[in-house]
C-alpha positions, 0 to 999 in steps of 0.5 A: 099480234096487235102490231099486225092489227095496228098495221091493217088499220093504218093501211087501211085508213090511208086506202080509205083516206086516198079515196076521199081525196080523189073523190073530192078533188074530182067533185072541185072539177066538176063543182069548177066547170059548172062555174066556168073557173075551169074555163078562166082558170085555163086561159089565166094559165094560158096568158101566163104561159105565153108570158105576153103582156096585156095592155092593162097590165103595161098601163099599170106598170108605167102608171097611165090610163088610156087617155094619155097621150103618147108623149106623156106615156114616153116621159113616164117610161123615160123617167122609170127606166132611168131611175132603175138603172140608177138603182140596178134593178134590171127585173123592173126595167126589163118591165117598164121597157116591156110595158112601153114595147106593148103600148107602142105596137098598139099606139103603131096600130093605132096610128095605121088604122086612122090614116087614109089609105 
């Protein structure tokens, strides 16, 4: 009798336990839409998906701010590149290359809408 009794409350406690947690897990969404973080939290998700790097994510990588010509940019990715190939860490060169590939689509862009067409 007291093991059927014990079971009903542990059922019982887990329904009640479960409900809860919907119903906090459905407040956060709602709480999170007023603040928009749904909104970042979905273009975040979205940016990483798309595994596209971001110009500020390829000047932090190679260690240049936007001022820096584009000689010293290729000398940084030279040096970098390099120097993972010497120590065989083919994730951070992957990167550093990346990084260049991303500044050098935006510095052709760059070039293409100065010159007089």
């Amino acid at each position: 009798m007291a093991a059927k009794i014990l079971a009903n409350l542990i059922v019982m406690g887990g329904g009640i336990l479960a409900r809860a947690v919907v119903q906090a897990y459905r407040q956060a969404l709602a709480n999170a839409s007023k603040n928009g973080v749904a909104q970042e939290t979905m273009q975040n998700t979205l940016r990483r998906a798309s595994k596209v790097m971001t110009e500020q994510e390829a000047r932090q990588i190679l260690g240049v701010t936007e001022g820096t010509p584009w000689e010293e940019i290729m000398k940084k990715y030279n040096t970098l590149f390099e120097n993972n190939a010497k120590t065989g860490s083919f994730y951070l060169q992957s990167k550093v290359h990346r990084a260049k590939e991303c500044l050098e689509s935006l510095h052709q862009a760059k070039d293409q809408g100065a010159t007089p067409g």
